[in-house]
C-alpha positions as CSV (number, residue, x, y, z in Angstrom):
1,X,0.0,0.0,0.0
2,X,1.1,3.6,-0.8
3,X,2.1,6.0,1.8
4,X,0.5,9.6,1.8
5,X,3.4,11.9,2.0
6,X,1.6,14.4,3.9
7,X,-1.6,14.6,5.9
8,X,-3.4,18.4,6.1
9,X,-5.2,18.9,10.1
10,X,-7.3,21.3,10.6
11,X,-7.2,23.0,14.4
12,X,-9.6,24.7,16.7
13,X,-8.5,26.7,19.4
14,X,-10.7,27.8,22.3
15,X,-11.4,31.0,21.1
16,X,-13.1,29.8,18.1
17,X,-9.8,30.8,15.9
18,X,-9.2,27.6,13.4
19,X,-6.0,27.2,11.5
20,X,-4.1,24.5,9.2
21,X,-1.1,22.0,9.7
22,X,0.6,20.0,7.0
23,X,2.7,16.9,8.8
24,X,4.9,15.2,6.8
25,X,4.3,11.3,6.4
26,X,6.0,9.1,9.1
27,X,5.9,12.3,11.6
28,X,2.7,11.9,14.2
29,X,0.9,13.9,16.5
30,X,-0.8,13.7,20.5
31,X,-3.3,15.9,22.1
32,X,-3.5,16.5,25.6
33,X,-2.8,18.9,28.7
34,X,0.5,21.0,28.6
35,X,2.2,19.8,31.6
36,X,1.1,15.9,31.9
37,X,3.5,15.7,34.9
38,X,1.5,18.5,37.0
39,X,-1.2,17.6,39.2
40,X,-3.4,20.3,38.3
41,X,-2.7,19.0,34.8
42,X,-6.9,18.9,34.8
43,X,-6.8,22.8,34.3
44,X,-3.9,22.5,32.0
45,X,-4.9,24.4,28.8
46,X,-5.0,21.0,26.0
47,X,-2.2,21.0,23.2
48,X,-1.3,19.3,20.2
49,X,1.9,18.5,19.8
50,X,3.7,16.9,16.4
51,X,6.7,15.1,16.4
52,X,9.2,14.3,13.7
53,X,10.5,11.1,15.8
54,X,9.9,9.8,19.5
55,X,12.3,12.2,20.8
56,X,12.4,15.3,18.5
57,X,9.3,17.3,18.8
58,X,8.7,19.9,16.4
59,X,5.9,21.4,17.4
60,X,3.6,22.3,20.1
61,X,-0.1,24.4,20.1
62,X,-1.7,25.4,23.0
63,X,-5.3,26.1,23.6
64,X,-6.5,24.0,21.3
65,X,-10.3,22.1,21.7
66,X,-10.1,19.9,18.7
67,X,-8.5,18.7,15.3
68,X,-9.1,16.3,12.3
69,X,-7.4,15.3,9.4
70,X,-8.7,16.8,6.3
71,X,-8.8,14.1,4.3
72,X,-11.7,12.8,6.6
73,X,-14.9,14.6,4.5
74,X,-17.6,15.8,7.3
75,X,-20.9,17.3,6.2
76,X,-22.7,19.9,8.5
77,X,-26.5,20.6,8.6
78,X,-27.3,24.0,8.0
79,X,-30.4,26.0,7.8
80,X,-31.0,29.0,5.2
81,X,-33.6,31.2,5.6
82,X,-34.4,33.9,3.2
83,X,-37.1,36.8,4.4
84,X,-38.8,39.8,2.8
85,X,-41.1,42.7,4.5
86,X,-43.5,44.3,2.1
87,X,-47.1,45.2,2.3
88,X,-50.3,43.9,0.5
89,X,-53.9,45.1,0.0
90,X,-57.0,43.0,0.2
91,X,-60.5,43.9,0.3
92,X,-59.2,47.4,0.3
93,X,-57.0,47.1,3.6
94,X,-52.9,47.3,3.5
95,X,-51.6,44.8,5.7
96,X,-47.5,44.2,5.8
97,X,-47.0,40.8,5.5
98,X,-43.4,39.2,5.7
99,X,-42.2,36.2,3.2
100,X,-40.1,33.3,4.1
101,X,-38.1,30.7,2.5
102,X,-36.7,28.1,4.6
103,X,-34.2,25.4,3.8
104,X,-32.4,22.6,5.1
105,X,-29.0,20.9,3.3
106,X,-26.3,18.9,4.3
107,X,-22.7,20.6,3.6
108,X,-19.2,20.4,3.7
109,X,-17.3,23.2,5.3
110,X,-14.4,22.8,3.8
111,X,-15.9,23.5,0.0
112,X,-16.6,27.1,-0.5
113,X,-19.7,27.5,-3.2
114,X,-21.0,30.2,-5.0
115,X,-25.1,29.4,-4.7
116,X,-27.8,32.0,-6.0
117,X,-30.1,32.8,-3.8
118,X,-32.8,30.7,-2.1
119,X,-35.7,31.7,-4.5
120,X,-36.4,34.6,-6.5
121,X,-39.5,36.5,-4.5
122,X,-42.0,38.1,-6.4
123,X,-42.7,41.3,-8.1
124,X,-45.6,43.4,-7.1
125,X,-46.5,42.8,-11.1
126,X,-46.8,39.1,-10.5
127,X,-49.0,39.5,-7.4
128,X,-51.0,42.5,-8.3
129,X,-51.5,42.2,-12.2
130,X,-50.7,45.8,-12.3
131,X,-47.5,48.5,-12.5
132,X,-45.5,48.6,-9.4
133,X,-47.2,51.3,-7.5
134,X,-44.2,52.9,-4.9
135,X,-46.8,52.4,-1.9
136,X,-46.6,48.5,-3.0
137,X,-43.1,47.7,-3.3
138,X,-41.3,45.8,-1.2
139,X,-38.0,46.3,1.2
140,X,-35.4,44.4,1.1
C-alpha cells in the first residue's frame, strides 16, 4: 500500500480561531494537557503537539479544543432562511406581510460555493397584475 506523503489537520482553538497543519508522512501527532506531569494537569490548557521522531518534537499548540485530518470529509446541517417585509392590500385594507423561505441541506465546510439565492421573490407585477405602485413595493 502507498504511503501519503503528507496529511493536512485542521485546528480549533478555544477562542473559536481555526487554523491549518501539513505533517509530513511518518511524523505523528498527540493531544493533551500541557504539563502531563503536573497535578493540576486537569486545568492544564489541552495541546497538540507533532513530532518528527519519538524524541524530537517539532511542534507544540496550546489552547486547542479539537482537530481532524482533512482528508476525513464531514458534512454539517445547515439551515437558510431567506425573508422579505412588504405590504399587501386586500378587500381594500394594506396589511404588511413578511415572506419566508426556509431550507435545510447537508454541507461540507471545507468547499466554498458560490449558490444564488434561495428563490427569487416576487414582483408586485406578478402578485398585483398591475404597475408597481411605490406604496406596493417591497423592502429588502
Amino acid at each position: 500500500m502507498e504511503e501519503k506523503e503528507q496529511r493536512t489537520l485542521l485546528v480549533t482553538k478555544n477562542n473559536g480561531e481555526e487554523f491549518k497543519v501539513t505533517v509530513p508522512s511518518g511524523w505523528y501527532v498527540t493531544f493533551g494537557p500541557v504539563a502531563i506531569s503536573s497535578k493540576d494537569s486537569g486545568r492544564m490548557p489541552m495541546a497538540l503537539r507533532i513530532y518528527e521522531s519519538e524524541k524530537n518534537q517539532r511542534a507544540i499548540f496550546t489552547e486547542v479544543t479539537s482537530f481532524r485530518d482533512m482528508s476525513i470529509p464531514i458534512e454539517v446541517k445547515k439551515t437558510n432562511v431567506q425573508e422579505k417585509e412588504g405590504y399587501m392590500e386586500c378587500e381594500g385594507v394594506r396589511k404588511q406581510t413578511k415572506f419566508q423561505a426556509v431550507t435545510t441541506e447537508w454541507a461540507n465546510p471545507d468547499v466554498v460555493e458560490d449558490k444564488p439565492a434561495l428563490i427569487g421573490m416576487p414582483k408586485d407585477e406578478e402578485l398585483y397584475g398591475k404597475s408597481a405602485d411605490p406604496i406596493y413595493d417591497f423592502k429588502a
